[in-house]
N, C-alpha and C positions, 0 to 999 in steps of 0.2 A: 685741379690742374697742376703739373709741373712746376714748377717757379724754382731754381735751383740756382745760385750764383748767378743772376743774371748778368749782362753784358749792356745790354740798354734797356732802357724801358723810357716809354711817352706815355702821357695819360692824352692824346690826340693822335689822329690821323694824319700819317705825311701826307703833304699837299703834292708832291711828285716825286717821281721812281729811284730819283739820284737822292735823296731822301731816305728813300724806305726802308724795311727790315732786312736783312740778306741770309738767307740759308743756302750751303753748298757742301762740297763732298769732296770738291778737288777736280770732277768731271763735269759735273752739271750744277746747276745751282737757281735761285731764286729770289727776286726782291721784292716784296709785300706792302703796295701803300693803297689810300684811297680811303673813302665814307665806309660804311657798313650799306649802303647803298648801292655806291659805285667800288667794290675794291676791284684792284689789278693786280697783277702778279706777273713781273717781269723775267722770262725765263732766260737765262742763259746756260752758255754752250762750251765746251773745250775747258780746257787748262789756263786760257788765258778770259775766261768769264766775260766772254763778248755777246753782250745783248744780245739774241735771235730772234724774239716777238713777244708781243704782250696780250698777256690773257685776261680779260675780262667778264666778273660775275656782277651782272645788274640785277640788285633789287632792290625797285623803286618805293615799294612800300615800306623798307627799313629806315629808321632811325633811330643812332645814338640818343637818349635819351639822358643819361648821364653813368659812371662809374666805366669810361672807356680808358681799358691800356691794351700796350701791346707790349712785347718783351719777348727777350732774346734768351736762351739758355746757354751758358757759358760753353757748357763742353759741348750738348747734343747738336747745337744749331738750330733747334727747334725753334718757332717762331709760333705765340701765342697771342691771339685778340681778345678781349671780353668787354663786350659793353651791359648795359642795363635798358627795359624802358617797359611799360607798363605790364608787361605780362613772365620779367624776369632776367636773366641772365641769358644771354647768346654769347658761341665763344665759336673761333674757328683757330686751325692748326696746321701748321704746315712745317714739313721735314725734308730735305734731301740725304736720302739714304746711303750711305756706303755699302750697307751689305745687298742690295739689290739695283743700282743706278737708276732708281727712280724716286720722282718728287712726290711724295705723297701730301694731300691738304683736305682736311677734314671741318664738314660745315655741320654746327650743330645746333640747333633752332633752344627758345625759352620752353620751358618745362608748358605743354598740350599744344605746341607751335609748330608749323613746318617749316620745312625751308621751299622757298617759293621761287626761282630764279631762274634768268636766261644768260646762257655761257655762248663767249664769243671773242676772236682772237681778232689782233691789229698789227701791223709795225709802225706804225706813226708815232717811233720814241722820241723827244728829244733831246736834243745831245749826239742822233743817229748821224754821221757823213754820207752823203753819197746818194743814188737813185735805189731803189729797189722796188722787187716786184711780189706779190703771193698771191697763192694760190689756197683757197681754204674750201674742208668738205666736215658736213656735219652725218651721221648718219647712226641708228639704233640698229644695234644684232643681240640678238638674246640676252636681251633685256640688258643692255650697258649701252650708253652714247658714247661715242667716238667725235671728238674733233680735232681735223688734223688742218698743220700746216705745213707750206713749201715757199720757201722764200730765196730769193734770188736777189745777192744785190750785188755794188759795184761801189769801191773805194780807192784812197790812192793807192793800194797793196794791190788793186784787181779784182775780179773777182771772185764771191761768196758765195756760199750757200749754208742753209741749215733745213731740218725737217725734223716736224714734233708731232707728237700725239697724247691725245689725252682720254683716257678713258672715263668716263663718266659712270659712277653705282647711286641709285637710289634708292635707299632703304624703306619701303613701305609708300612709294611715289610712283609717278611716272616720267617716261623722259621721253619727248616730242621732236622729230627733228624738221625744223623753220626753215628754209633757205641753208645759210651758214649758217646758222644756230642751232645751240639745246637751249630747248623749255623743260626746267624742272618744275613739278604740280606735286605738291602733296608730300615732300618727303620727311621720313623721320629724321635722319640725317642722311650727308649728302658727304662722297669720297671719290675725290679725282686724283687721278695717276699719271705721272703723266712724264714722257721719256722724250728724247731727244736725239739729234744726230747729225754730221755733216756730210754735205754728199758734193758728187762733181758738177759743176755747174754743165760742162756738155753733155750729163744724163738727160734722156728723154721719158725716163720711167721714175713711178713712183715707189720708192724704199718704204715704204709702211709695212707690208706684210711682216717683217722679223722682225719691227717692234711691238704692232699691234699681237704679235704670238707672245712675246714677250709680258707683255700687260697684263691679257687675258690670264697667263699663267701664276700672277702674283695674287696674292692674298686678299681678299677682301676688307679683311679688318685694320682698322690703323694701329692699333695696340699693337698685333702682333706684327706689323710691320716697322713698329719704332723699335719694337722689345728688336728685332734681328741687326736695326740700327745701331740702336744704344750697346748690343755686345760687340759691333766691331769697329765700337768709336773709342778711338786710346782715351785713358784716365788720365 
Protein backbone atom coordinates (compact mmCIF):
# COMPACT_ATOMS: atom_id res chain seq x y z
CA UNK A 1 0.00 0.00 0.00
CA UNK A 2 0.88 3.77 -0.31
CA UNK A 3 2.22 5.18 2.85
CA UNK A 4 4.02 8.39 1.71
CA UNK A 5 4.53 11.31 4.24
CA UNK A 6 1.74 10.75 6.18
CA UNK A 7 -0.25 13.45 7.96
CA UNK A 8 -1.93 11.12 10.68
CA UNK A 9 -1.96 7.91 11.42
CA UNK A 10 -3.83 5.86 14.51
CA UNK A 11 -3.23 2.34 15.23
CA UNK A 12 -7.30 2.41 16.41
CA UNK A 13 -10.61 3.14 15.07
CA UNK A 14 -12.23 6.78 15.67
CA UNK A 15 -15.03 6.15 17.98
CA UNK A 16 -17.07 9.20 15.98
CA UNK A 17 -17.16 11.17 12.64
CA UNK A 18 -15.74 14.47 14.26
CA UNK A 19 -12.83 12.13 14.93
CA UNK A 20 -12.37 10.54 11.81
CA UNK A 21 -10.04 10.58 8.73
CA UNK A 22 -11.01 13.30 6.03
CA UNK A 23 -10.33 12.98 2.28
CA UNK A 24 -11.57 16.04 -0.08
CA UNK A 25 -10.95 17.87 -3.27
CA UNK A 26 -12.08 21.29 -2.61
CA UNK A 27 -15.87 20.17 -3.97
CA UNK A 28 -16.64 17.10 -2.17
CA UNK A 29 -15.08 15.18 0.43
CA UNK A 30 -15.24 12.43 3.01
CA UNK A 31 -14.73 11.33 6.69
CA UNK A 32 -13.84 7.65 7.64
CA UNK A 33 -14.25 6.30 11.14
CA UNK A 34 -15.89 3.26 12.92
CA UNK A 35 -14.83 -0.88 13.60
CA UNK A 36 -13.88 -2.99 10.66
CA UNK A 37 -17.39 -4.16 11.55
CA UNK A 38 -19.40 -1.18 11.62
CA UNK A 39 -17.30 1.55 9.35
CA UNK A 40 -18.95 4.93 8.16
CA UNK A 41 -18.07 7.24 6.03
CA UNK A 42 -19.36 10.81 6.41
CA UNK A 43 -19.95 12.40 3.01
CA UNK A 44 -19.81 15.94 2.51
CA UNK A 45 -20.86 18.50 0.13
CA UNK A 46 -19.90 22.16 -1.46
CA UNK A 47 -16.78 24.41 -0.65
CA UNK A 48 -17.88 24.88 2.70
CA UNK A 49 -17.61 20.77 3.70
CA UNK A 50 -21.08 20.70 5.22
CA UNK A 51 -22.04 17.13 6.24
CA UNK A 52 -24.87 15.71 3.87
CA UNK A 53 -25.30 12.10 5.14
CA UNK A 54 -23.59 9.19 6.43
CA UNK A 55 -22.82 5.96 4.69
CA UNK A 56 -22.77 2.92 6.35
CA UNK A 57 -20.89 -0.67 5.60
CA UNK A 58 -21.94 -3.51 8.24
CA UNK A 59 -19.96 -6.30 8.51
CA UNK A 60 -21.00 -8.18 11.35
CA UNK A 61 -18.77 -10.97 11.04
CA UNK A 62 -15.46 -8.76 10.91
CA UNK A 63 -13.02 -8.28 13.55
CA UNK A 64 -9.85 -6.42 14.10
CA UNK A 65 -7.82 -8.93 15.33
CA UNK A 66 -4.83 -7.04 15.82
CA UNK A 67 -2.02 -4.74 13.50
CA UNK A 68 -4.91 -2.07 12.81
CA UNK A 69 -3.90 1.48 11.34
CA UNK A 70 -5.36 4.05 9.33
CA UNK A 71 -3.46 6.97 7.76
CA UNK A 72 -3.69 9.84 5.92
CA UNK A 73 -1.41 10.66 2.74
CA UNK A 74 0.07 14.04 2.77
CA UNK A 75 -0.37 15.23 -0.63
CA UNK A 76 -3.01 12.50 -2.19
CA UNK A 77 -5.57 12.67 0.62
CA UNK A 78 -5.94 9.22 0.40
CA UNK A 79 -7.19 7.59 3.37
CA UNK A 80 -5.83 3.89 4.21
CA UNK A 81 -7.20 0.99 6.87
CA UNK A 82 -5.31 -2.23 7.43
CA UNK A 83 -6.00 -4.59 10.04
CA UNK A 84 -4.90 -8.37 10.67
CA UNK A 85 -7.01 -11.49 12.16
CA UNK A 86 -6.69 -15.13 11.53
CA UNK A 87 -6.90 -15.46 7.82
CA UNK A 88 -4.61 -12.28 7.15
CA UNK A 89 -4.38 -8.69 6.18
CA UNK A 90 -7.66 -6.70 5.16
CA UNK A 91 -7.27 -3.24 3.90
CA UNK A 92 -9.82 -0.65 2.47
CA UNK A 93 -9.12 2.85 0.63
CA UNK A 94 -10.56 5.71 -0.09
CA UNK A 95 -9.83 8.98 -2.22
CA UNK A 96 -11.82 11.98 -3.32
CA UNK A 97 -10.75 12.73 -6.66
CA UNK A 98 -9.94 15.88 -8.47
CA UNK A 99 -9.67 14.88 -11.67
CA UNK A 100 -13.20 13.11 -11.77
CA UNK A 101 -15.50 14.66 -8.55
CA UNK A 102 -15.98 11.48 -7.29
CA UNK A 103 -15.26 9.61 -4.09
CA UNK A 104 -13.82 6.59 -4.74
CA UNK A 105 -13.34 3.58 -1.65
CA UNK A 106 -12.10 0.31 -2.35
CA UNK A 107 -12.91 -2.77 0.06
CA UNK A 108 -10.39 -5.55 -0.03
CA UNK A 109 -10.95 -8.94 1.89
CA UNK A 110 -7.52 -11.32 3.39
CA UNK A 111 -5.77 -13.35 0.83
CA UNK A 112 -9.06 -16.60 -0.21
CA UNK A 113 -11.63 -14.11 1.74
CA UNK A 114 -14.55 -12.14 0.44
CA UNK A 115 -15.92 -9.19 1.31
CA UNK A 116 -19.45 -10.08 2.79
CA UNK A 117 -21.54 -6.71 3.49
CA UNK A 118 -24.76 -4.76 3.76
CA UNK A 119 -24.41 -0.84 2.60
CA UNK A 120 -26.76 1.69 3.95
CA UNK A 121 -27.17 5.36 4.23
CA UNK A 122 -28.37 7.64 7.54
CA UNK A 123 -28.30 11.42 8.54
CA UNK A 124 -28.58 10.88 12.29
CA UNK A 125 -25.01 13.00 12.63
CA UNK A 126 -24.06 14.37 15.48
CA UNK A 127 -23.10 17.78 15.82
CA UNK A 128 -26.10 18.00 12.87
CA UNK A 129 -28.60 21.62 13.72
CA UNK A 130 -31.95 21.51 12.82
CA UNK A 131 -34.83 19.01 11.59
CA UNK A 132 -34.33 17.00 8.44
CA UNK A 133 -35.84 14.70 6.20
CA UNK A 134 -34.69 11.68 3.44
CA UNK A 135 -35.42 9.97 1.22
CA UNK A 136 -33.40 6.65 0.24
CA UNK A 137 -33.58 3.88 -2.85
CA UNK A 138 -31.45 0.88 -3.16
CA UNK A 139 -31.74 -0.64 -6.49
CA UNK A 140 -29.27 -3.24 -9.12
CA UNK A 141 -28.97 -2.47 -13.01
CA UNK A 142 -26.54 -4.43 -14.94
CA UNK A 143 -24.90 -5.62 -12.53
CA UNK A 144 -23.91 -2.41 -10.29
CA UNK A 145 -26.07 -1.36 -7.03
CA UNK A 146 -27.02 1.92 -6.84
CA UNK A 147 -27.87 3.77 -3.38
CA UNK A 148 -29.21 6.99 -3.53
CA UNK A 149 -30.13 9.75 -1.23
CA UNK A 150 -32.37 12.93 -0.97
CA UNK A 151 -32.31 14.90 2.07
CA UNK A 152 -34.02 17.87 2.95
CA UNK A 153 -33.28 19.90 5.93
CA UNK A 154 -33.85 23.12 7.93
CA UNK A 155 -31.30 25.47 9.94
CA UNK A 156 -30.94 28.79 11.13
CA UNK A 157 -29.69 29.86 7.30
CA UNK A 158 -33.15 28.09 5.99
CA UNK A 159 -33.32 25.80 4.12
CA UNK A 160 -31.15 22.73 2.53
CA UNK A 161 -30.81 20.30 0.46
CA UNK A 162 -28.22 17.65 -0.84
CA UNK A 163 -28.54 14.43 -3.05
CA UNK A 164 -25.99 11.61 -3.39
CA UNK A 165 -25.41 8.41 -5.05
CA UNK A 166 -23.29 5.67 -4.81
CA UNK A 167 -22.59 3.06 -7.25
CA UNK A 168 -21.85 -0.19 -6.06
CA UNK A 169 -19.16 -3.00 -8.23
CA UNK A 170 -18.62 -6.27 -7.15
CA UNK A 171 -15.92 -8.17 -8.31
CA UNK A 172 -16.64 -11.75 -8.52
CA UNK A 173 -19.93 -11.37 -6.00
CA UNK A 174 -23.33 -10.38 -6.00
CA UNK A 175 -25.15 -7.51 -5.05
CA UNK A 176 -29.04 -7.87 -3.72
CA UNK A 177 -31.18 -5.05 -3.34
CA UNK A 178 -33.22 -5.28 0.66
CA UNK A 179 -35.54 -2.58 1.10
CA UNK A 180 -33.00 0.35 1.35
CA UNK A 181 -30.18 -1.68 1.20
CA UNK A 182 -27.30 -3.57 -0.72
CA UNK A 183 -26.25 -7.03 0.34
CA UNK A 184 -22.91 -7.67 -1.00
CA UNK A 185 -22.32 -12.04 -1.04
CA UNK A 186 -19.16 -13.23 -2.19
CA UNK A 187 -17.00 -10.52 -3.40
CA UNK A 188 -13.44 -10.51 -4.43
CA UNK A 189 -13.23 -7.01 -3.79
CA UNK A 190 -15.76 -4.55 -3.52
CA UNK A 191 -15.65 -0.38 -5.20
CA UNK A 192 -18.05 2.21 -4.48
CA UNK A 193 -18.33 5.57 -6.24
CA UNK A 194 -20.04 7.74 -5.17
CA UNK A 195 -20.93 11.63 -6.31
CA UNK A 196 -22.97 14.23 -4.79
CA UNK A 197 -24.92 17.44 -5.34
CA UNK A 198 -27.25 20.23 -4.03
CA UNK A 199 -30.50 20.85 -5.34
CA UNK A 200 -33.57 23.35 -4.50
CA UNK A 201 -35.47 22.49 -1.76
CA UNK A 202 -38.88 23.56 -3.94
CA UNK A 203 -37.79 20.66 -6.47
CA UNK A 204 -40.43 18.05 -6.68
CA UNK A 205 -38.14 15.78 -8.88
CA UNK A 206 -35.37 13.65 -8.56
CA UNK A 207 -31.73 14.89 -9.97
CA UNK A 208 -30.06 11.32 -10.02
CA UNK A 209 -30.25 10.73 -13.68
CA UNK A 210 -26.95 13.15 -14.61
CA UNK A 211 -25.15 11.69 -11.84
CA UNK A 212 -25.97 8.10 -12.04
CA UNK A 213 -24.74 8.77 -16.07
CA UNK A 214 -21.97 10.23 -14.67
CA UNK A 215 -20.93 7.20 -12.36
CA UNK A 216 -21.76 4.67 -14.80
CA UNK A 217 -19.30 6.34 -17.20
CA UNK A 218 -16.27 6.31 -14.72
CA UNK A 219 -13.77 3.64 -14.52
CA UNK A 220 -14.07 0.55 -12.74
CA UNK A 221 -10.65 0.29 -11.39
CA UNK A 222 -9.36 2.17 -8.42
CA UNK A 223 -5.70 2.30 -9.60
CA UNK A 224 -6.51 3.91 -12.46
CA UNK A 225 -8.93 6.08 -10.91
CA UNK A 226 -6.13 7.39 -8.18
CA UNK A 227 -3.39 7.30 -11.02
CA UNK A 228 -5.97 10.21 -12.93
CA UNK A 229 -6.12 11.78 -9.19
CA UNK A 230 -2.59 11.68 -8.28
CA UNK A 231 -1.66 13.67 -11.81
CA UNK A 232 -3.88 16.52 -11.17
CA UNK A 233 -3.12 16.72 -7.45
CA UNK A 234 -0.33 19.79 -7.33
CA UNK A 235 3.29 18.56 -5.81
Amino acid sequence: MRMSEPTMYDTSPAACWTDGFRTANGECGAVLYGEPAMEKVVFEAGRSCHPAYEFRISSPGMAAVGGYGRITDSRTGEVISTWTDGHGTWARRAFASRADQVIAHELLPAPGRTVDTTLSVDTALDGLLGSTRFTTRATVSNGSGYLTLRRVGLSGCGAFGYEGITRVVAFGGSILASGTTLVVIGAARLLLLTKLDRYEPSSTGWFFPALRTALAGLDNDYATLFARHAAATPA
